[in-house]
C-alpha positions as CSV (number, residue, x, y, z in Angstrom):
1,X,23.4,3.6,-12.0
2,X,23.6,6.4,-10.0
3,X,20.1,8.8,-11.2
4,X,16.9,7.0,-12.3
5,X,16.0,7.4,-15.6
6,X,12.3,6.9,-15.0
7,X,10.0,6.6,-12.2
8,X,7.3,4.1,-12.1
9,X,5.1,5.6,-10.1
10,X,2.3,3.1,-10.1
11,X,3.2,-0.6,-10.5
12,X,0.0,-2.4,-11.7
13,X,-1.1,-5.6,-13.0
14,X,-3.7,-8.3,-12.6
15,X,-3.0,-12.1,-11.9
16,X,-4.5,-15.2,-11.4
17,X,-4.0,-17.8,-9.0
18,X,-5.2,-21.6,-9.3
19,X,-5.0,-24.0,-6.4
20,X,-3.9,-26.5,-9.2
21,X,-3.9,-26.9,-13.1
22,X,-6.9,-29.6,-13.1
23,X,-9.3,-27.3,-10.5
24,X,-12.5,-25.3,-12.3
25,X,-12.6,-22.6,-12.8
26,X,-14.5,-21.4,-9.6
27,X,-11.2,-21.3,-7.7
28,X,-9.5,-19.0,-9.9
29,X,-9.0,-15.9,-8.3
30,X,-8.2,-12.8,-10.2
31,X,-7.1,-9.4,-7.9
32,X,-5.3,-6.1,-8.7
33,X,-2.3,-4.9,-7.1
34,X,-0.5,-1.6,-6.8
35,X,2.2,0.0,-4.9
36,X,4.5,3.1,-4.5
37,X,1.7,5.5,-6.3
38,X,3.4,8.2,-3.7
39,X,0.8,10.8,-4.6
40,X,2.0,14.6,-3.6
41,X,-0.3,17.6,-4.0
42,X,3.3,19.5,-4.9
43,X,5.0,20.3,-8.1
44,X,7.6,17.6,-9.3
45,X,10.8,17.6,-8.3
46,X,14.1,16.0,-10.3
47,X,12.7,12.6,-11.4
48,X,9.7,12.7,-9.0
49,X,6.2,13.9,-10.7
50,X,4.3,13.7,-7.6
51,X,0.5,15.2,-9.1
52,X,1.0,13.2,-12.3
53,X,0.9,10.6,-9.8
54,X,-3.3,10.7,-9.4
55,X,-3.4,10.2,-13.8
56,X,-1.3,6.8,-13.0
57,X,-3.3,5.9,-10.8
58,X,-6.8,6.2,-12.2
59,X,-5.3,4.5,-15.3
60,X,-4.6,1.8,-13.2
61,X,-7.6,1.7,-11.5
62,X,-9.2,1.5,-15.2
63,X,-7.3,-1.3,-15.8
64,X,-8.5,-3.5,-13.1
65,X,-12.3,-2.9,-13.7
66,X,-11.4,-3.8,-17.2
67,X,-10.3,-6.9,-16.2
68,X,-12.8,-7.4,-13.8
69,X,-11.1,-8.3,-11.1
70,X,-12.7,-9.3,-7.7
71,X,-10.4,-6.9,-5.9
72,X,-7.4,-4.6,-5.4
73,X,-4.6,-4.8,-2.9
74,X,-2.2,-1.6,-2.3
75,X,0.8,-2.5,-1.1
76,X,1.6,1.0,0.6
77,X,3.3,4.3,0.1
78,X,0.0,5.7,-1.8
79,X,1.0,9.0,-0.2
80,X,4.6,10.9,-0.7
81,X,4.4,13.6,1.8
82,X,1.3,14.4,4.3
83,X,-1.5,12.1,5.3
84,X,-4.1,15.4,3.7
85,X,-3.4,14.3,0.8
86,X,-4.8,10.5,1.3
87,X,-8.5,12.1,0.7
88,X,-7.7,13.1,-3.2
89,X,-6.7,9.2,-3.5
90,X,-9.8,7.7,-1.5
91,X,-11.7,9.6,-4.4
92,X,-9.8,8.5,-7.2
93,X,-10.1,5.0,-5.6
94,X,-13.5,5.1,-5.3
95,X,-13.8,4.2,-8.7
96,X,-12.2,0.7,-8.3
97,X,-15.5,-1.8,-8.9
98,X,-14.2,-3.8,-6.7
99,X,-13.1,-3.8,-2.8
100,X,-9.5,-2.4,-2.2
101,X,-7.2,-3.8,0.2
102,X,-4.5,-1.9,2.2
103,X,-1.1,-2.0,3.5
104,X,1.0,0.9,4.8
105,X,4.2,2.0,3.8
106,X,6.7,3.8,5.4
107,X,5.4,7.3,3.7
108,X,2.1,6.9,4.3
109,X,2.8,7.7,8.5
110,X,3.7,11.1,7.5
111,X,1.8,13.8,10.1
112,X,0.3,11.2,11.3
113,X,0.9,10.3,15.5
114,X,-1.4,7.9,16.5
115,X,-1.2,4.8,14.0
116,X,-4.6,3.9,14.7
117,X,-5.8,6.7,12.5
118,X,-4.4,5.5,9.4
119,X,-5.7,2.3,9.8
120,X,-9.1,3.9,10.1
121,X,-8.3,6.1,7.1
122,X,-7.4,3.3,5.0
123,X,-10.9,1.2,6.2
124,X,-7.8,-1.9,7.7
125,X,-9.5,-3.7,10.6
126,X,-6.0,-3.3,12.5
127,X,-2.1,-3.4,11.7
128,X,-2.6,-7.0,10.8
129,X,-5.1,-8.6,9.5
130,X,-6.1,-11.7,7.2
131,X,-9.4,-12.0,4.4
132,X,-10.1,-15.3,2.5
133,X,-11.2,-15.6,-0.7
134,X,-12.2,-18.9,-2.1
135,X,-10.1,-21.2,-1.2
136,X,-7.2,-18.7,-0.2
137,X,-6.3,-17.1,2.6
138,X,-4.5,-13.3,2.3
139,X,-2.1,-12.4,5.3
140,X,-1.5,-8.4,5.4
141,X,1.7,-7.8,7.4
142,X,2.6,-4.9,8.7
143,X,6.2,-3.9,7.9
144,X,6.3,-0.4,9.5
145,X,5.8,-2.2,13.2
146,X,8.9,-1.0,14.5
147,X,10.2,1.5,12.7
148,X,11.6,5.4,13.5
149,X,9.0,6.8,11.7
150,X,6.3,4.4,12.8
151,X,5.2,6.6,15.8
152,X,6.3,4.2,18.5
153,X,7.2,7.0,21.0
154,X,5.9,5.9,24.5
155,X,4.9,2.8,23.6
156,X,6.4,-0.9,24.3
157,X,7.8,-1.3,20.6
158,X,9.8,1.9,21.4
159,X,12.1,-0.1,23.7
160,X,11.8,-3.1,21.2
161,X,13.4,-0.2,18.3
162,X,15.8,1.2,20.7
163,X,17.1,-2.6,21.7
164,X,17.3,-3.4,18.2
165,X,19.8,-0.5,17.2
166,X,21.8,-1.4,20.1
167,X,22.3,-4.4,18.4
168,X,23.0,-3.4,15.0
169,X,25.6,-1.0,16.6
170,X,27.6,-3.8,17.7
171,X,27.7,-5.6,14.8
């Protein structure tokens, strides 16, 4: 199908994980997660509805305190165009009840040049990094590490990039 005929700007749902059928209820764990919200303060474009992005979001986000989840993971790309535009989101997702947990996609390093920065904005110890709850462990992996667009200019995963399309070229 060559044009999409909608655009789910925010994917969200709750789940529940056991650690088996016959364990109480005390290791059930219950989180939020969303991706892709893409957020744009600009008008909408084709099939893209960037503002209409922040009403998807905060029904989302009223979702999950409905449910009562014990927190929220984002799995990245909560901003379409320029990192500015991450502050409208921190305030919408402010009113998660809950903690939030981030991961970076590849739009969210737009206008920014040191990495470091939107770690910081997005309250992530570092690029990697793990948090237990219960009797579960949560591994957030970077994706972006070596990446164009990953602001790797100057640094040792910029030869790790270049080697790697060398290789692909000769494929």
């Amino acid at each position: 199908m060559n044009k999409l005929i909608g655009l789910l700007t925010c994917l969200c749902f709750s789940t529940n994980l056991a650690v088996a059928q016959n364990k109480d209820a005390s290791s059930i764990i219950k989180f939020g997660l969303f991706a892709d919200t893409q957020y744009a303060d600009c008008p909408s474009q084709n099939t893209r509805y960037y503002r209409e992005a922040l009403q998807k979001l905060d029904t989302c986000i009223e979702y999950f305190n409905r449910q009562e989840v014990q927190f929220t993971i984002n799995l990245g790309d909560i901003t379409d165009r320029k990192n500015s535009d991450l502050e409208v989101i921190k305030q919408h997702l402010s009113q998660l009840n809950h903690k939030i947990y981030h991961l970076t996609g590849n739009h969210d390093y737009k206008d920014i040049t040191n990495n470091s920065v939107l770690y910081k904005q997005l309250s992530m110890p570092s690029e990697y990094y793990s948090f237990k709850k219960g009797d579960w462990v949560f591994i957030m992996l970077n994706t972006n590490e070596i990446a164009s667009y990953a602001n790797i200019a100057g640094t040792p995963k910029e030869n790790e990039w270049n080697r790697m399309q060398e290789q692909i070229k000769q494929i």
